[in-house]
Short mmCIF file of the C-alpha atoms (twelve columns), coordinates in Angstrom:
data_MODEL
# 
_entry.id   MODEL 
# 
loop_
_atom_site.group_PDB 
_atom_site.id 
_atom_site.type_symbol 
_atom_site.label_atom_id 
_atom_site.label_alt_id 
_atom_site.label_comp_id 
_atom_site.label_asym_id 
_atom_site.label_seq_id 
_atom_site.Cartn_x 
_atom_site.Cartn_y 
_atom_site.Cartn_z 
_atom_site.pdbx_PDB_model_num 
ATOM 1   C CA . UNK A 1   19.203 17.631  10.807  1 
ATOM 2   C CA . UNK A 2   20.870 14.746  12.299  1 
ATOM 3   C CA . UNK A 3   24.772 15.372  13.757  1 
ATOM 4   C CA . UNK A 4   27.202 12.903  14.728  1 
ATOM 5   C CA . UNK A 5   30.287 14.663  17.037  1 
ATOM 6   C CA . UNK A 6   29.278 18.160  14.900  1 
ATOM 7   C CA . UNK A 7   29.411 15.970  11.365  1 
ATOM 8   C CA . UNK A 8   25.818 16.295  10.024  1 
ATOM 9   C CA . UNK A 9   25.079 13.088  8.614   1 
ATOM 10  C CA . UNK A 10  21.414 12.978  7.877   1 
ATOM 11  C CA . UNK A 11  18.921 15.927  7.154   1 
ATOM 12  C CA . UNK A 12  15.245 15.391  7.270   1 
ATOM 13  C CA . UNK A 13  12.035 17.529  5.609   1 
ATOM 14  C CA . UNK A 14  10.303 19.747  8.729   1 
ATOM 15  C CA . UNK A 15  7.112  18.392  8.857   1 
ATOM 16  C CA . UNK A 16  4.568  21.347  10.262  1 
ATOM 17  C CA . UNK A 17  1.273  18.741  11.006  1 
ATOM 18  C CA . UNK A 18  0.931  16.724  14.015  1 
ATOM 19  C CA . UNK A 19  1.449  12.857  14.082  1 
ATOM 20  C CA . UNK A 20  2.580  13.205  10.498  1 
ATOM 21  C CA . UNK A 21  4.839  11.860  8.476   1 
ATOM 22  C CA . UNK A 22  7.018  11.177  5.281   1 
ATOM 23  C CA . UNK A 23  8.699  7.854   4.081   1 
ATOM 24  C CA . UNK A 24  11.969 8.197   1.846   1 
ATOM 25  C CA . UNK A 25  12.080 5.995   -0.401  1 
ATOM 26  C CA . UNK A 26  15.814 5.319   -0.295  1 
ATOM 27  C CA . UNK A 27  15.281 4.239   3.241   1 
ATOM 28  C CA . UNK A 28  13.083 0.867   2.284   1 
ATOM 29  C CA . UNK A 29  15.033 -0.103  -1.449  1 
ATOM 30  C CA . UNK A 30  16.870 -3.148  0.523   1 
ATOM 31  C CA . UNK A 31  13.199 -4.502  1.691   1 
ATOM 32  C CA . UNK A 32  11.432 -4.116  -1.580  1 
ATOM 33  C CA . UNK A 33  13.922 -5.463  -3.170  1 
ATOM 34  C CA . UNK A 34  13.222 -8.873  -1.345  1 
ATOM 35  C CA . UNK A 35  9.579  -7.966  -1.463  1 
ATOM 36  C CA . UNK A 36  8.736  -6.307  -4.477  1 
ATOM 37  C CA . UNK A 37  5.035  -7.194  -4.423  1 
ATOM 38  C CA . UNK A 38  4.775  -4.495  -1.787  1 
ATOM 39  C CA . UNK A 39  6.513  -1.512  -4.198  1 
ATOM 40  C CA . UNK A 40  3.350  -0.959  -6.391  1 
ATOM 41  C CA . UNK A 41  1.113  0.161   -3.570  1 
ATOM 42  C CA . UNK A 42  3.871  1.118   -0.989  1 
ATOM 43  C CA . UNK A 43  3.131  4.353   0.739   1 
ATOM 44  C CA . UNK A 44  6.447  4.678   0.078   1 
ATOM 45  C CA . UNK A 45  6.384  5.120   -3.826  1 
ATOM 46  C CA . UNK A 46  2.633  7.376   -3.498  1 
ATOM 47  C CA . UNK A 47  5.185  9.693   -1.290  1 
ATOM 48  C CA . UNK A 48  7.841  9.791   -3.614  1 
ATOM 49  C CA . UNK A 49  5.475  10.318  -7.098  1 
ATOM 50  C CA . UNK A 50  4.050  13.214  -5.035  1 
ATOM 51  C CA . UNK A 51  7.664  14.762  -3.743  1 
ATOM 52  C CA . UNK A 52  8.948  14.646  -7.769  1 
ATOM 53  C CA . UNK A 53  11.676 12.245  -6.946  1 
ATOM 54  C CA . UNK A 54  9.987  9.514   -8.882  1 
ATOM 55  C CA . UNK A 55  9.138  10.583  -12.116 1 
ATOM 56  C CA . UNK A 56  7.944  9.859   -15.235 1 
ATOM 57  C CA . UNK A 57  10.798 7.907   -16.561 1 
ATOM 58  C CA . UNK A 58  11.200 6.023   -13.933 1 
ATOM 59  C CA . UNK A 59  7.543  4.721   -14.925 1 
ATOM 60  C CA . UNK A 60  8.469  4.160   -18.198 1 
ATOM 61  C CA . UNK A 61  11.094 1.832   -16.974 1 
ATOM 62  C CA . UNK A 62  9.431  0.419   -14.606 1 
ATOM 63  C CA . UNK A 63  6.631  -0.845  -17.572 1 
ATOM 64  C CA . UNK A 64  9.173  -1.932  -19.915 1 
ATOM 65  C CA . UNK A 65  10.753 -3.842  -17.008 1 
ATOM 66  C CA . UNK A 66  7.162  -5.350  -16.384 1 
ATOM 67  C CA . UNK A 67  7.174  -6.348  -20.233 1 
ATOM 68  C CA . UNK A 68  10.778 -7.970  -20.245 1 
ATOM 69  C CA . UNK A 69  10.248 -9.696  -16.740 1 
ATOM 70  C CA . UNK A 70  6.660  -9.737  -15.624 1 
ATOM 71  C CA . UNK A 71  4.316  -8.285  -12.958 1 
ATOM 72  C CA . UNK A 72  6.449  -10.698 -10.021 1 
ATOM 73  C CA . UNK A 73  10.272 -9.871  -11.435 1 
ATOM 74  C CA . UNK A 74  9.914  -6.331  -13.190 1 
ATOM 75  C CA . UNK A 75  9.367  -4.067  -9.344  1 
ATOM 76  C CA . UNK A 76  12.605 -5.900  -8.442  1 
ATOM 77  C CA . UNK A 77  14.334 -5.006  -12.138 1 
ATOM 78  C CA . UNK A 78  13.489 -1.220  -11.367 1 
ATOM 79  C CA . UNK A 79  14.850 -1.178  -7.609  1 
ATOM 80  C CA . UNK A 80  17.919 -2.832  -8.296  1 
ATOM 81  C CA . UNK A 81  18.273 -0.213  -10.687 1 
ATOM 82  C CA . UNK A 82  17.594 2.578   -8.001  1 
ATOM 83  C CA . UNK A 83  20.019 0.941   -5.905  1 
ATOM 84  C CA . UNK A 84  22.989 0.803   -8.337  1 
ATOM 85  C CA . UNK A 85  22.556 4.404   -8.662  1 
ATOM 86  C CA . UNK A 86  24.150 4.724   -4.912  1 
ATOM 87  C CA . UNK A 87  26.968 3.548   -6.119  1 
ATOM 88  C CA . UNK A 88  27.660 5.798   -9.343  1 
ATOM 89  C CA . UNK A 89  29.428 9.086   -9.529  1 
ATOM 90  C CA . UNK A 90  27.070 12.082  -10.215 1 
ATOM 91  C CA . UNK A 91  28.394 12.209  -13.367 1 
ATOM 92  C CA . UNK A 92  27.554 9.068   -14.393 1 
ATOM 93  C CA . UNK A 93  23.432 9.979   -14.582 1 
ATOM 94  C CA . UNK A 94  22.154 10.088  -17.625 1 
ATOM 95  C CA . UNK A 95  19.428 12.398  -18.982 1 
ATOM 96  C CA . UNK A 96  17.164 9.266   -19.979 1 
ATOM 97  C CA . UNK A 97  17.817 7.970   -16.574 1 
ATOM 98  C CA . UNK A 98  17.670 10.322  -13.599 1 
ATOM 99  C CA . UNK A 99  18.835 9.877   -10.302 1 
ATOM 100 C CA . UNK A 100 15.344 11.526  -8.126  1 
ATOM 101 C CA . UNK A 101 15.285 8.292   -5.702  1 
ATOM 102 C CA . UNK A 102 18.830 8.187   -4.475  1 
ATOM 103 C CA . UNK A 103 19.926 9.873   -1.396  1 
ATOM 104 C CA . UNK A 104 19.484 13.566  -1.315  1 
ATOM 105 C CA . UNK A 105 22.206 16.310  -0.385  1 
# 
C-alpha cells in the first residue's frame, strides 16, 4: 500500500519471489496508445490475460477492431477503449463490455 499524509492512494499485489515482478496494465495504456505495435506482445498484456483482468471479450473486440481497422490501427481502437473506461461511472459497464483493465479498488 502506498499512503500520502495517511490517504492511501495506491495498493500494490505482495509479490513473495525475489527480483520479481508484475506490470499493470493500466499503468502503460497512455504509451501503447502511441505505440500500439508493442500491445500484442507486451509483457504487459501476457500479465494481465494471466491475472483475469483481460478476458475473453476483450479479445473478441480486440479482433473485430483488427477487422474494421487493421493489424496497425485496431491495438490502438481497443486501448482507447480501455482508457475511456476511466472515465465512466461503474454503472455505466456493460455486461458485453467489462471493465477488468481499469484501475482496481
Amino acid at each position: 500500500m502506498v499512503y500520502d499524509q495517511n490517504v492511501e492512494v495506491a495498493r500494490h499485489e505482495r509479490l513473495i519471489a525475489k527480483g520479481a515482478g508484475r506490470l499493470d496494465l493500466d499503468h502503460y495504456l497512455e504509451v501503447l496508445v502511441r505505440k500500439p505495435g508493442t500491445f500484442p506482445g507486451s509483457t504487459t498484456l501476457e500479465q494481465a490475460r494471466s491475472a483475469g483482468r483481460f478476458i475473453p471479450v476483450h479479445d473478441a473486440w480486440w479482433d473485430q477492431a483488427r477487422k474494421i481497422h487493421g493489424e496497425r490501427d485496431g491495438p490502438r481502437a481497443l486501448i482507447e477503449v480501455v482508457l475511456l473506461g476511466r472515465h465512466l461511472p461503474p454503472n455505466m459497464s456493460s455486461p458485453a463490455w467489462p471493465q477488468p483493465c481499469g484501475p482496481g479498488p
